[in-house]
C-alpha positions as CSV (number, residue, x, y, z in Angstrom):
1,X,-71.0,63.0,12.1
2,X,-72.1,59.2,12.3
3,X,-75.1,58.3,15.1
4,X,-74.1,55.5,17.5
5,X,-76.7,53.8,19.4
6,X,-75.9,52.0,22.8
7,X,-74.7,48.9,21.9
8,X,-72.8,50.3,19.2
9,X,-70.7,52.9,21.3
10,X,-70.3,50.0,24.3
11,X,-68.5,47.6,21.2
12,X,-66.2,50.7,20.0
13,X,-65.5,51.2,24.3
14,X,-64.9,47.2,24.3
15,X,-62.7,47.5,21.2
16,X,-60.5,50.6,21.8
17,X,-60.1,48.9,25.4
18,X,-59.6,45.6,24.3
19,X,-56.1,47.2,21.6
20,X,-55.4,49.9,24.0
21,X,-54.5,46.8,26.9
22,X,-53.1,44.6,24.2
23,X,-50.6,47.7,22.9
24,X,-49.6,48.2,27.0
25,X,-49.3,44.4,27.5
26,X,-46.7,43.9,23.8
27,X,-44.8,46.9,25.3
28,X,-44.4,47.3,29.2
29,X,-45.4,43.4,30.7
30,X,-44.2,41.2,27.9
31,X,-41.5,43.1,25.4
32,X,-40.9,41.0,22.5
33,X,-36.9,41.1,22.8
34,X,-37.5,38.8,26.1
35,X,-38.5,36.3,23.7
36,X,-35.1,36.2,21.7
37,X,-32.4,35.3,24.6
38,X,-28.9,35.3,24.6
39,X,-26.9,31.9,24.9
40,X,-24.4,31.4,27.6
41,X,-21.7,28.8,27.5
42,X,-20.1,27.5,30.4
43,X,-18.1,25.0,31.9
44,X,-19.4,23.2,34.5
45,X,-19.9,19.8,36.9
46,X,-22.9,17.6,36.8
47,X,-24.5,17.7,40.4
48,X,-26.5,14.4,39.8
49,X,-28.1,12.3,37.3
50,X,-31.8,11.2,38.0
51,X,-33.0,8.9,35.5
52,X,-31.4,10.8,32.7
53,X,-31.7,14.0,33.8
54,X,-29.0,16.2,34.9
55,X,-28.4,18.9,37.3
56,X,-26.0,21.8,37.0
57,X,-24.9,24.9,38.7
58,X,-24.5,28.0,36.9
59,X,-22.6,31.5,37.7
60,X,-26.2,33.1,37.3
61,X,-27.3,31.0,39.7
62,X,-30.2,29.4,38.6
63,X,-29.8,25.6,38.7
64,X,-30.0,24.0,35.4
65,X,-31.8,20.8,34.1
66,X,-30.7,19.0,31.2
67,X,-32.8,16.1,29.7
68,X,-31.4,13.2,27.8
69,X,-28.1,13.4,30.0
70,X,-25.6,10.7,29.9
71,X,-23.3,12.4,32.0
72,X,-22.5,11.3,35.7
73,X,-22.4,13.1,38.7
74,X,-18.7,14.7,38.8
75,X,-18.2,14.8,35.4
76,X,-17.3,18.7,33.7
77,X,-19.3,19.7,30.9
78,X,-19.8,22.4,28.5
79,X,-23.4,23.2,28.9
80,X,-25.5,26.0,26.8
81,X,-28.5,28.2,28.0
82,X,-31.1,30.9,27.5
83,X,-29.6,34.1,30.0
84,X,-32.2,33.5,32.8
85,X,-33.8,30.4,31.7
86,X,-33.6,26.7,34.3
87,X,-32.6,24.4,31.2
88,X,-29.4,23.8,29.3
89,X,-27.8,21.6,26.7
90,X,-24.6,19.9,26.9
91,X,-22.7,20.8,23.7
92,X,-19.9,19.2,22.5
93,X,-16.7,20.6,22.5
């Protein structure tokens, strides 16, 4: 059996802590497959234009932005987005 001293058993408590919150963090707060997203196409009207960036509605209901828009308000677009994320892409169809 190996003898630990102090600090030596407070740095394997500090370790095993330290991989036992990062194995609960990977898993339960911050899975991996939340990182990989599906992509949702929709049709849908620009709301406005401000300075080049565009504002959509969605059927999720979380209002999109899209940089580097062209579009004007009124216009119907296809846009593309992350399921649950604010920003989209208009794609051409």
């Amino acid at each position: 059996m190996v003898d630990f001293d102090s600090g030596k058993k407070n740095l394997l408590i500090f370790v095993g802590a330290f991989v036992v919150v990062g194995i609960i963090m990977s898993t339960v707060v911050f899975p991996f497959w939340n990182l990989i997203r599906e992509d949702v196409y929709e049709e849908t009207v620009i709301l406005s234009n401000d300075a080049g960036t565009c504002y959509v509605e969605t059927f999720d209901e979380i209002p999109k932005t899209i940089r580097d828009c062209t579009n004007l308000p009124g216009d119907t677009v296809t846009i593309k987005f992350g399921r649950g994320l604010a920003w989209a892409t208009v794609t051409n169809p």
